[in-house]
Every structure is written in structure tokens, then in C-alpha cells.
C-alpha positions in Angstrom: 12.0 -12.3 -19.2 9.2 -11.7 -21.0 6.0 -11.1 -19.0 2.6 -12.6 -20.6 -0.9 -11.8 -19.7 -2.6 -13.8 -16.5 -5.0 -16.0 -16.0 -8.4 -14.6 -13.8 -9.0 -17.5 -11.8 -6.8 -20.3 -11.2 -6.9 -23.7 -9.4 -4.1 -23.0 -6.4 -3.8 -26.6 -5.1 -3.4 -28.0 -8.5 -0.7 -25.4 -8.9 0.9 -25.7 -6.1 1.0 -29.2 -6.0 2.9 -28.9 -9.2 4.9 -26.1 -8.2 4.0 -23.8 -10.8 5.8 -19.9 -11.4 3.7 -17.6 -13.2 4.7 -14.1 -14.3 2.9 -11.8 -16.0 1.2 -8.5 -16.6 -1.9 -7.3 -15.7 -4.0 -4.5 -17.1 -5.2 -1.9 -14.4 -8.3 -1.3 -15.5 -9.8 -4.5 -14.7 -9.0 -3.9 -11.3 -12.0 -1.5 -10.3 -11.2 -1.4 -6.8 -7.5 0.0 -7.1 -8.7 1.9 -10.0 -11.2 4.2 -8.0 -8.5 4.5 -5.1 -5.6 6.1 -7.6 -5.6 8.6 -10.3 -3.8 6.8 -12.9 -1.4 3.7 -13.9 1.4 4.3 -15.5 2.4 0.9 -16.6 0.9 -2.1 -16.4 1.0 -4.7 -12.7 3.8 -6.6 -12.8 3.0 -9.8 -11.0 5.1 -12.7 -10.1 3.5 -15.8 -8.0 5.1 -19.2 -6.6 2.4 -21.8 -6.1 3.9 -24.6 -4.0 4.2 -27.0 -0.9 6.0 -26.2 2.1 7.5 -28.8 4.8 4.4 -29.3 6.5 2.2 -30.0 3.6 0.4 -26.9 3.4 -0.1 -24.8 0.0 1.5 -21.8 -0.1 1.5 -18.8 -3.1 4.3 -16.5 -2.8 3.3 -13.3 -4.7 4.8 -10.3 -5.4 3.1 -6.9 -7.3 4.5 -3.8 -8.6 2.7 -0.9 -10.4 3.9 2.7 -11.3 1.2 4.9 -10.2 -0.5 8.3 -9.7 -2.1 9.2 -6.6 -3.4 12.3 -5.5 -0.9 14.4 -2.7 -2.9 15.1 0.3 -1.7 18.3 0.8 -1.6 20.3 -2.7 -4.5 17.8 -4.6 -1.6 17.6 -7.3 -0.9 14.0 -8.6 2.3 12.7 -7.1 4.4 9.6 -8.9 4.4 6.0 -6.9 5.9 2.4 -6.7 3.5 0.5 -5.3 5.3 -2.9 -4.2 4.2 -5.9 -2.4 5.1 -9.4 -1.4 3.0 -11.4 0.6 3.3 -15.7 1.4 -0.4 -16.5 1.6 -1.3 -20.1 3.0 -4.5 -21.7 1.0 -7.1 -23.0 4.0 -10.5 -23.8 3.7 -12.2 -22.3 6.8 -11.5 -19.0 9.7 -10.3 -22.0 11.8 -7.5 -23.1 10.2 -6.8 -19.8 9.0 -6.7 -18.7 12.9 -4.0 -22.3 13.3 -1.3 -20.4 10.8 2.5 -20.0 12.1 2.7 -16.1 12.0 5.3 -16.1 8.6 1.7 -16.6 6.5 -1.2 -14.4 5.5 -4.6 -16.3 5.3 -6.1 -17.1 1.8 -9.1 -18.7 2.2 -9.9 -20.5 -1.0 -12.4 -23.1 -2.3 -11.5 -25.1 -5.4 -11.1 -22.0 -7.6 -10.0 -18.5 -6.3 -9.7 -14.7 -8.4 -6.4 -14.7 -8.7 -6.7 -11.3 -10.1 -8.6 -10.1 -6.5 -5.1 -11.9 -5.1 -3.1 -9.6 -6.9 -5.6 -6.3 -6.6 -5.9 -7.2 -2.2 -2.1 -7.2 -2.7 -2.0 -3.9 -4.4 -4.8 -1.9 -2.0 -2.5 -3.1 1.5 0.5 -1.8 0.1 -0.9 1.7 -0.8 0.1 4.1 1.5 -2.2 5.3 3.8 -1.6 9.3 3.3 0.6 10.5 0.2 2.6 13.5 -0.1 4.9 15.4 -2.0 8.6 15.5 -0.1 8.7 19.4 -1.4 8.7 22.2 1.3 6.6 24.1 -0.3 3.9 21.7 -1.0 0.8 22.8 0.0 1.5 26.6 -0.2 -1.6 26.8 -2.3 -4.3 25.2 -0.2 -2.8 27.2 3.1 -2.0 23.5 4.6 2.2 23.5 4.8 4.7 20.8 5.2 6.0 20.4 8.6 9.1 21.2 7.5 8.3 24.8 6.8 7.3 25.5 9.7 10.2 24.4 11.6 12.6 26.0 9.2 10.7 29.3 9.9 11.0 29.1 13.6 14.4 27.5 13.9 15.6 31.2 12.9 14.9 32.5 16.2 16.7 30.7 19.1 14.3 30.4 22.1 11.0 28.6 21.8 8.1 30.6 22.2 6.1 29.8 25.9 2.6 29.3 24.9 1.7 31.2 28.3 3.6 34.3 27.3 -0.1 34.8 26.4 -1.6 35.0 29.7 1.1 36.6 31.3 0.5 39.4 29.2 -3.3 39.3 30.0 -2.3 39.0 33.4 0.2 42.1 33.5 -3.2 44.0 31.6 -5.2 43.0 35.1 -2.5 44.3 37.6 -2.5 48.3 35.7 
């Protein structure tokens, strides 16, 4: 399939009502917000999007996102390689109210004649970021002093009993009694 650019704002009940499919490609630069909150793309958003009508007459967009990026690991400040995927079925309503009236299945997208569907598509991007990053290597972090979990398990798993946080004060306590 061949992926073409998309269009920046886009007419959802007239879409929907026709039951269009677009798929395309979207440079990340023009998305400002996810911009600033990674380090780099790799490859441009894939996007896929189903405008129609479901049973009840409501409008519906069903849109999935996928990007290859590079975020920054919390742990080493390195860059550390992502797929950020998403799929969301968002409902088109006009107001909070009917928003708030939604069977749980749908997201809220509240929408006058016209919405950004690029903002669609960068919203979708932002929630599926995760919320901490990190490398899965053990000795990530080594650098910065701040270690995996992981390596600190490994190093006391070599000695069999758990150490008693108030072996400390029954020392001090022993010093006392002398």
C-alpha cells in the first residue's frame, strides 16, 4: 500500500457519513508538541483513520499511529529506540454533555464543522508515549550513579539471608550496654 501525505483539517461528518479510509504519512516536524517531548523521528507517522457511522447513528473515526522514535532514557540521558503505537475509536460530539452520555468503548472528540486532524493524530501520539523510558540493560545508568533495579538485586541475591535493617541499632544498642 502506498501511503500518501494527509490532509490538516478535515470535515469528519462529511467523511464519516461517506465512510471514508485514509492512510497516509505524516511529517514530524509539523507536530511541535511531540517534537519537543522526543529527541528524534526516525521515520515518518504512519497513520491510518476510518471515518464512519456506527448502529446508533453516531460518527465515529477509528485511528491508528505509529512512529519510530528516539527518546531520551531516564536513567543514562542516552537516546533509547521506540515504537510508539496507538489506536483509539473517538466518537465526534458537539458539547461536554454528550461527550459525558458516551458508552465506555469511545474516546470523546469534540468537534465543530472542521477539526485538525493533524492535532488528532499528534493527541494520539503524546497518550501513547510512555510515561518513563529506559534502557532494559543492567548496566544502564552506571554513569550517572542511578542503577537498574536489577543490579541491585543480582548483587544481593549472592548472599542468602536478607539483611535486618535494625541490625543497625542493635549494634548501637550492644555499644550502650559496654
Amino acid at each position: 500500500m502506498t501511503l500518501g501525505a494527509l490532509p490538516q483539517t478535515v470535515e469528519v461528518r462529511t467523511l464519516a457519513a461517506r465512510e471514508v479510509r485514509l492512510a497516509g504519512v505524516l511529517d514530524p516536524s509539523r507536530l511541535l508538541r511531540f517534537s519537543a517531548a522526543i529527541v528524534a523521528v526516525k521515520q515518518p507517522v504512519v497513520v491510518k483513520a476510518d471515518f464512519y457511522r456506527d448502529e446508533e447513528g453516531r460518527y465515529v473515526v477509528s485511528v491508528e499511529v505509529t512512529a519510530d522514535v528516539q527518546v531520551t532514557c531516564q536513567r543514562c540521558l542516552g537516546t533509547l529506540e521506540q515504537t510508539v503505537a496507538s489506536s483509539a475509536l473517538l466518537a465526534v460530539v458537539w458539547t461536554d454533555e454528550q461527550a459525558s452520555q458516551l458508552p465506555p468503548r469511545y474516546e470523546p472528540l469534540i468537534a465543530g464543522a472542521e477539526i485538525d486532524f493533524w492535532e488528532v493524530v499528534e493527541d494520539e501520539l503524546l497518550l501513547a508515549l510512555p510515561s518513563f523510558s529506559y534502557h532494559g540493560d543492567i548496566n544502564c545508568g552506571a554513569k550517572t550513579g542511578v542503577q537498574a533495579l536489577g543490579a541491585e538485586v543480582a548483587a544481593v541475591s549472592g548472599s542468602p539471608e536478607k539483611d535486618n535493617p535494625f541490625d543497625v541499632l542493635k549494634a548501637l544498642k550492644g555499644d550502650l550496654d559496654k
